[in-house]
N, C-alpha and C positions, 0 to 999 in steps of 0.2 A: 504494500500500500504506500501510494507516494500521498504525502499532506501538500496545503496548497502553497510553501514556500520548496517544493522539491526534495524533499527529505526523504528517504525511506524510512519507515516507521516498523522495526521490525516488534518492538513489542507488540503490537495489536496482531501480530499474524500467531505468535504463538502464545497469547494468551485465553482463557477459557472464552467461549461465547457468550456468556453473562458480560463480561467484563470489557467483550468487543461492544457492543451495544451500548454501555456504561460510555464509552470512553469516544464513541464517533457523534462528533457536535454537528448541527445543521448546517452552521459556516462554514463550515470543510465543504460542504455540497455546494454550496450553491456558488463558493470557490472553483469545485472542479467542473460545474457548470458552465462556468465563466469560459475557463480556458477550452474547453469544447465547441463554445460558439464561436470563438475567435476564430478557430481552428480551417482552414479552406485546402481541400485536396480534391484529387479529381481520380477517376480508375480508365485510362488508358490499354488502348491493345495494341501491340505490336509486336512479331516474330511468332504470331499465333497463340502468345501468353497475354495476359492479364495482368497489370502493376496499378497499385495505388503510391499515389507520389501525392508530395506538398515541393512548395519552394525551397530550392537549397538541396532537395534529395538528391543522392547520388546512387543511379542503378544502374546495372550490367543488365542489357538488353541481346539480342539476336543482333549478327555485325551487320550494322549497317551501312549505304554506299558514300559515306562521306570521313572524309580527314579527320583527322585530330584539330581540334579548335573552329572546327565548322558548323555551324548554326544549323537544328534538325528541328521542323516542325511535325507533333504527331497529331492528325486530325480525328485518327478514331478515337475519341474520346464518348466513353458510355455514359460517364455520371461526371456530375462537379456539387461539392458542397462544398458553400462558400455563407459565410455568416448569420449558419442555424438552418440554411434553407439548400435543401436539395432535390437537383435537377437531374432527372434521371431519362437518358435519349430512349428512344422505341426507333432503332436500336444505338445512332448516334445523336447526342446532342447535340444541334444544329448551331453553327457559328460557334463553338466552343474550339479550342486550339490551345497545345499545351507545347513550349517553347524550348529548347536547349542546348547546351552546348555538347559537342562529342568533346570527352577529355583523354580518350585513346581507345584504338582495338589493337584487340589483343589476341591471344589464343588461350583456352581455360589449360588444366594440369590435362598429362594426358589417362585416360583410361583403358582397358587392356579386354577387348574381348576376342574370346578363348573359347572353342566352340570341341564340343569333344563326343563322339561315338564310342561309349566304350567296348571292346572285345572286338572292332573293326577297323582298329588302325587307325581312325580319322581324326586326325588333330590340326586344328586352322589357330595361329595365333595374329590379330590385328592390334593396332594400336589407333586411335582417335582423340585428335584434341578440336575440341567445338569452338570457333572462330563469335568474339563479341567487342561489342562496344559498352564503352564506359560513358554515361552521359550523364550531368548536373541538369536537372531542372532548374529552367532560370523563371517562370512564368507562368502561369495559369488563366488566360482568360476566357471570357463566356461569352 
């Protein structure tokens, strides 16, 4: 449990349930309420996956065709909540567009697949490393 100056509060998580109850005041609510409405993020699709971002995130996407330090606009944007109210597309929200910079691609670790028959000999060993970009949200608008 975080309190509403950032804290982790580990007493309240291991003490009895009587004592949780005792000890969580209404202003802590309507504190973490607060910073909830603030809060504006959007759920984006791109490389066939699904990311929820806010401004400032930094996610490793599917590689995309553009350099390091080039400006990438994602327009399939499904949802945006932005100041308590959210807007949810059938199936994209219209005029919505979320902003970013590529900060490098790359290639992930690689992984080993190893494919085996047994009692017939057949052994395939491959290796693969998945090729991505690394991209900062600078932007969110609607």
């Amino acid at each position: 449990m975080v309190n509403c100056q950032g804290r982790f509060e580990w007493a309240r998580l291991y003490a009895a349930p009587s004592e949780r109850l005792k000890r969580s005041a209404p202003e802590s609510e309507s504190c973490l309420y607060e910073v909830k409405k603030k809060m504006t993020y959007a759920v984006i699709e791109t490389g066939g996956k699904q990311y929820r971002v806010t401004e400032g995130d930094v996610i490793y996407v599917e590689k995309l065709g553009a350099e390091a330090e080039q400006s990438v606009t994602f327009d399939k944007v499904l949802a945006v909540v932005s100041d308590g109210k959210a807007t949810v597309g059938k199936p994209l929200v219209e005029g919505a567009a979320v902003t970013g910079t590529v900060l490098k691609n790359g290639r992930a670790r690689k992984i080993i697949v190893f494919k085996m028959r047994p009692k017939k000999n057949y052994r395939r060993k491959q290796g693969h490393r998945q090729p991505y970009s690394k991209v900062r949200i600078d932007k969110i608008s609607v």
